[in-house]
N, C-alpha and C positions, 0 to 999 in steps of 0.2 A: 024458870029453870032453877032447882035448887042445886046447893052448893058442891054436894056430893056427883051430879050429873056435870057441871062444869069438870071438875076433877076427872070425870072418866073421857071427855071429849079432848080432854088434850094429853091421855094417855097415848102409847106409841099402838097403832094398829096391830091384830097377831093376825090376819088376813092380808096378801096381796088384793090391792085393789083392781074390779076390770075396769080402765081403764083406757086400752088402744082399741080406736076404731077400724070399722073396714077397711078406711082409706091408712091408717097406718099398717093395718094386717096386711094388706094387697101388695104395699111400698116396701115392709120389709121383708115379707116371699120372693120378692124380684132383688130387691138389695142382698138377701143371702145368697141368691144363687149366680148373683153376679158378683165376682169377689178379685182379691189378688191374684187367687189361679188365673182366671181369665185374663186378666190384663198387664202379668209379668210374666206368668208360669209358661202362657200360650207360645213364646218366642220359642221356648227351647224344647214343648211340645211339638211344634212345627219343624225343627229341628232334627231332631227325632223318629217323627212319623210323616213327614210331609203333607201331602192334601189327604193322608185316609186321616187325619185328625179330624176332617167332617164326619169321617162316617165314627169316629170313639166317642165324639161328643151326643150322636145321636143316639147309639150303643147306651151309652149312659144314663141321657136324660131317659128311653123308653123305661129302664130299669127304677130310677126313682120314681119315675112317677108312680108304680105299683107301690115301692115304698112306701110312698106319702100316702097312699090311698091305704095303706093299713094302716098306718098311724092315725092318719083320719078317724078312720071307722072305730077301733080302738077307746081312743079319748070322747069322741062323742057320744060312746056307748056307755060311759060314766064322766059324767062332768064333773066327779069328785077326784079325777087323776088330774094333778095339777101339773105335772110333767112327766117324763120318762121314767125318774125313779119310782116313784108309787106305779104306775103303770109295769114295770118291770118286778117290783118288791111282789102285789098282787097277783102277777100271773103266771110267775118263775120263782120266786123265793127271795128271801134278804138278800141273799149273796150276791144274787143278778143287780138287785136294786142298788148296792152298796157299788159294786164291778161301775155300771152304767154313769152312775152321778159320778164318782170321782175320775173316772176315764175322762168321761166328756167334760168335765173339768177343765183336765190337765190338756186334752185337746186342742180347745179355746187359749191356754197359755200359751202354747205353743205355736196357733196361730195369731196370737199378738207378738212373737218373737217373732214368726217369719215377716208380718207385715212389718216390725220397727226394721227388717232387712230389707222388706221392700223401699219403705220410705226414703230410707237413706242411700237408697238406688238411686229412685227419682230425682230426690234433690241432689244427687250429684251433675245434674242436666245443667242445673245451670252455673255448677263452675268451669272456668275456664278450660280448656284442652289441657289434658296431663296432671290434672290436680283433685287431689283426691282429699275427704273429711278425713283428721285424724281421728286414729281410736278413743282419743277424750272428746273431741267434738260429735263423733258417732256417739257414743256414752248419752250427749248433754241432747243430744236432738229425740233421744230415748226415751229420757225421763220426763221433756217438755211435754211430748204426745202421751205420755201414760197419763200424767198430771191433768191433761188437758180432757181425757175421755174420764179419767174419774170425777171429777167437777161437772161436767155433763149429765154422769148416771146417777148422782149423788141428788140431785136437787126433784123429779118425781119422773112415774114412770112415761105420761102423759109428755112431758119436754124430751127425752128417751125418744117416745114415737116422733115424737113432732122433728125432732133433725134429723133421725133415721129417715122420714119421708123425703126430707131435702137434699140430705144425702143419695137418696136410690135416684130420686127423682134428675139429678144432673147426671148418676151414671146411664141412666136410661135416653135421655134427650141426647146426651155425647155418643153410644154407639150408635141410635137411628142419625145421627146429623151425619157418621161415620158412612153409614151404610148411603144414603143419598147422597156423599159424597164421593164414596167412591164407583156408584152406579153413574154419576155424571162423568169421571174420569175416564170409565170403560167404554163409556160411550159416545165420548167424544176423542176417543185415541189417544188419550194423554200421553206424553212422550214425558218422563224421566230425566232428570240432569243425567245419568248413568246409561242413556240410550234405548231402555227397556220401556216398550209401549202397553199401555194398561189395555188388559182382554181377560173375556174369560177362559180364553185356551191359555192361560197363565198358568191356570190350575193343574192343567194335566198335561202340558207340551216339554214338563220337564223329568220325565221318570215315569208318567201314568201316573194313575192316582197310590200305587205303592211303592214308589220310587225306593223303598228303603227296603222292600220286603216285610217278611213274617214277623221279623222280629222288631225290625222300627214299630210297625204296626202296636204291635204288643209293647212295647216300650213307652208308647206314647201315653196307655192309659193312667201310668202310673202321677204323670203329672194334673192328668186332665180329669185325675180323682179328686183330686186337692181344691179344682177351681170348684166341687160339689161342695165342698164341707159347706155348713150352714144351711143349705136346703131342708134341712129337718128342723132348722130353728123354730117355726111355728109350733112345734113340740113343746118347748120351753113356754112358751106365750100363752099358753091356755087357759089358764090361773087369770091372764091380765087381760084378755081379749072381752069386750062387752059382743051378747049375741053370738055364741062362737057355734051355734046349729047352723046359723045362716053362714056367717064369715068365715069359717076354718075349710070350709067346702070347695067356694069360690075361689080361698086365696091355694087352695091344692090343686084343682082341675085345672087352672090357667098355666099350673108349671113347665109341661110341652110343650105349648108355645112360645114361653118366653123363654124355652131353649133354645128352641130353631131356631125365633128372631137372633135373641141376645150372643148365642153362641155359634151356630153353624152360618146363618147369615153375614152375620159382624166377620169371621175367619173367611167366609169366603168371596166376600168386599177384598180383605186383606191382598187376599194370596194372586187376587185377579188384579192387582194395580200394580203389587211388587211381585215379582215372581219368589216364592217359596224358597229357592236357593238365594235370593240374596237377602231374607228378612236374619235378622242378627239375633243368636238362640239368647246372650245376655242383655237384649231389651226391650220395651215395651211394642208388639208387633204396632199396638193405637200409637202408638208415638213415633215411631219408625217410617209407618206408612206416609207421614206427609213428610220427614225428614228426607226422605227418597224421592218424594215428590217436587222437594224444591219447596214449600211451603211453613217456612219455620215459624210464622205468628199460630200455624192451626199447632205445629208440633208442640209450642208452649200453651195453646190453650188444653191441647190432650193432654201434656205432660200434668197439668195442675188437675184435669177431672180424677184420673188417675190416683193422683195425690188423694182427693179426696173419697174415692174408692176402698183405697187402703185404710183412710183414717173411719169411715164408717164398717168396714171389716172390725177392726178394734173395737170400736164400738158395738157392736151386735156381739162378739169375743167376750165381755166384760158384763154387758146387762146377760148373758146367758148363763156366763159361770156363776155371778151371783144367786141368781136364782137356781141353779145346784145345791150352794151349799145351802141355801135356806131349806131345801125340801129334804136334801140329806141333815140338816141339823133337827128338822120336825120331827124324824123318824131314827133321831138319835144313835144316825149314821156318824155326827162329824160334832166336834165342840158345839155346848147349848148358842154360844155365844154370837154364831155365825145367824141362828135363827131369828134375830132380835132385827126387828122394826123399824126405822128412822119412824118421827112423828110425821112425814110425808109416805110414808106405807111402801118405804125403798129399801131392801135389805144391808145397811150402810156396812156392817162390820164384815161382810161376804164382800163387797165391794174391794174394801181395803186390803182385804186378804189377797183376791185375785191378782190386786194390783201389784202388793207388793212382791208377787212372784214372776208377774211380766218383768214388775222392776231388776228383775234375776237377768231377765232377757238383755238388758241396756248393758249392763256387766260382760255376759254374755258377746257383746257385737264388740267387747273392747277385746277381748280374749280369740274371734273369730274375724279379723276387720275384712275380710272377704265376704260381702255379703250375698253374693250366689251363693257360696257353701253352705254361707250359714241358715239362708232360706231353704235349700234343699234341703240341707238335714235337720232341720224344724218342721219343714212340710210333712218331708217323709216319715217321720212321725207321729206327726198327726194322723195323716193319712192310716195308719196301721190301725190306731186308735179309734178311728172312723169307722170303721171298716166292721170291726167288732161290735162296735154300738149297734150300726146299722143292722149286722144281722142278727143282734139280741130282739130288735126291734120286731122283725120277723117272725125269731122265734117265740115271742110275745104274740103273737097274731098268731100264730099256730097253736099256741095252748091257749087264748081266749078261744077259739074258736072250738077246742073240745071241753073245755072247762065251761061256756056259758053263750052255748048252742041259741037260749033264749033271746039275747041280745042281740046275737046275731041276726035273727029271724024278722026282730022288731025294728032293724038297721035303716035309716034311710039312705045312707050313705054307706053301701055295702063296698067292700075291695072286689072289681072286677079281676075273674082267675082262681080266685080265693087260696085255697090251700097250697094247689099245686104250683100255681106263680110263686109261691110263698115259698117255696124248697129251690125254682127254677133262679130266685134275686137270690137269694143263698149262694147256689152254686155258681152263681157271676160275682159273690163278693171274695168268694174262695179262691176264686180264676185271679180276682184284682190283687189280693194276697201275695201270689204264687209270682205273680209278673211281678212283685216288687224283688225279688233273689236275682234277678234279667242282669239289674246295673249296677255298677260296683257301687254308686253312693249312695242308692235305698236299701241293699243287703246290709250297708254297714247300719243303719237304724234299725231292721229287719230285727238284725243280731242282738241288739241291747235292747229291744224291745220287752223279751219275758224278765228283764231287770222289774220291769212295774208288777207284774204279777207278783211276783217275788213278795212286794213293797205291800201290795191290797192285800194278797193272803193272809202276810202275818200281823198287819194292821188289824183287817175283820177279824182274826181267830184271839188276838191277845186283847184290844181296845173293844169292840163292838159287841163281838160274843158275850164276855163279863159282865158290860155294861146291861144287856138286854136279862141274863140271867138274877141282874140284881132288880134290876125295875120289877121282873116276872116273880119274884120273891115277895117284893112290898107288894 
């Protein structure tokens, strides 16, 4: 090898490497879609909507799953869309491409803010009775876990997959271990330190199943939108996925059932061991349910899966936004500099950027030391942000599909429904929208939400526009 060819092998890569396998693909499909919503958010869901929260999470997941199945079809109809922005840029315009990437951005910031309020939830379990972290100690538990998942994503994408798997992998064995646990409770009559015997008439002997009404009902989704965010992560991954004909297929059509199990199942283990009125809306129903039980070594083993729930939430948060700005930095959406390489084929200076704006978040929990509020109105923002992505996403599948009819045709993985499901998840993201005005503290994010519009408008029309019209000049 001559000397010139060594010099270019230890240049920095300008290609994401594919490097996550199926079994990383398959691990982190089921790790996004099982998240903080689910395992902090769900208490005050329950709360809220009581037992129709079974039927919001099914409501939901049938919805995604059309979702995913465009998004599928989509990307594998060009394997040169490395994520949502070039898929958005190509088949709606700069503008969308620009909107998309830095939304879901600032999305993922916001859900590493909500989770640094999750965390310091959980570990408040195990101080004493009445003792609470101070806003400097919140601060410093902040910045350890930023610190901690950037070191993680920093070193290649392959280590990324590889603890993302180990990560999903213990949320996954903790709700089946949840679910067999609490089917042996119900069935062997378990009796409660608090009198209340575990049954499945738990579910519905307290109100019916809409013990709250129309409007609980409707109230609940707004939470139980948040536990979706990350579901469309596999979006992000396509760039990095080896085989993604075969893998991107497998790891979308499996999503429906790892609702029911993960979600409708796991809640209604829950609700049939503790009866729904007495699960507490500020904690973890997994962790509750054995504290109600009498069983405090299972409540500190949930407590810590949990923990680590949130902390792989951050982590799928941080490898997704980087890979934003990298494909907005290619299409000189965002600073060159974000687009640049580590010599491990990691987009390190995206990384650091992300971070240093979660690190906003750690500031943040000293300014908000109530960290229910401060997770709701971090969720609830995102959530808005979601929301729109989601149905760009959509309308991306509506104009591939009159823009390049040919692809479609040659599709093997076509979106069942096609066009008109395409309008019908629309008008369900419209409806999820509209239910966020319901409650006083998602209206107040509702409210400063068109503040970002504001922000991308005049970002794209003074920095991006310019920028493109001088490139288009050379």
């Amino acid at each position: 090898m001559n000397r010139t060819n060594q010099i270019n092998d230890k240049s920095p890569p300008h290609e994401l490497q594919r490097k996550l396998s199926n079994r990383h693909l398959q691990l982190i499909a089921i790790g996004g879609a099982i998240g903080t919503g689910l395992f902090m958010g769900s208490g005050k869901t329950i709360a809220l909507a009581g037992p129709s929260i079974l039927f919001i999470y099914m409501i939901i997941g049938f919805m995604f799953f059309f979702l995913m199945r465009a998004l599928g079809e989509i990307l594998l109809s060009n394997l040169h869309y490395k994520s949502f922005i070039d898929m958005a840029h190509d088949l709606i315009g700069p503008g969308a491409g620009y909107y998309i990437g830095w939304s879901y951005w600032l999305g993922w910031i916001l859900v590493g803010i909500a989770d640094l309020a999750a965390i310091i939830n959980y570990l408040g379990f195990w101080l004493p009775e009445g003792m609470a972290f101070t806003p400097m100690g919140q601060a410093l538990i902040s910045a350890g876990c930023v610190i901690f998942i950037l070191l993680i994503n920093l070193v290649t994408v392959k280590l990324f997959g590889e603890i993302e798997f180990w990560f999903a992998l213990i949320k996954i064995l903790a709700i089946i271990g949840l679910i067999v646990i609490g089917a042996y409770m119900v069935f062997t009559h378990f009796q409660a330190p608090t009198g209340s015997v575990a049954s499945f008439s738990n579910i519905w002997s307290h109100g019916g199943m809409f013990p709250k009404g129309a409007m609980g009902f409707l109230a609940g989704f707004q939470i139980a939108m948040f536990a979706f965010v990350g579901v469309e992560l596999l979006g992000t991954m396509a760039a990095e996925t080896k085989d993604p004909e075969k893998n991107l297929p497998k790891a979308v059509n499996a999503i429906p059932t790892r609702i029911i199990l993960f979600y409708v199942l796991s809640l209604f283990m829950i609700m049939a061991v503790t009866p729904w009125i007495e699960i507490p809306a500020d904690q973890s129903p997994f962790v509750s349910l054995f504290l109600h039980a009498g069983i405090p070594t299972s409540a500190i083993i949930m407590n810590l899966v949990v923990l680590s729930s949130v902390m792989s939430s951050m982590n799928s948060g941080v490898f997704s936004t980087s890979r934003m700005l990298f494909g907005l930095a290619q299409g000189g959406q965002a600073p060159k500099v974000l687009g640049l390489l580590s010599p491990r084929a990691v987009p390190a200076k995206g990384l650091y950027f992300s971070c240093a704006f979660i690190m906003v978040g750690a500031a943040f929990q000293y300014f908000v030391p109530n960290t229910i509020e401060a997770f709701t109105l971090a969720s609830s923002l995102c959530v808005i942000l979601f929301i729109s992505i989601w149905a760009l996403i959509m309308v991306c599948y509506i104009r591939y599909r009159k823009l390049k009819p040919e692809l479609h045709d040659k599709s093997q993985f076509k979106m069942p429904g096609g066009i008109w499901m395409s309008y019908i998840v629309i008008a369900f993201l419209l409806f999820a929208l509209v239910i966020l005005s319901l409650e006083a503290d998602t209206l107040k994010a509702l409210i400063i939400s068109p503040l970002w519009l504001i922000i991308l408008a005049t970002t794209y029309h003074y920095f991006y526009k310019p920028r493109v019209h001088k490139m288009n000049n050379h």
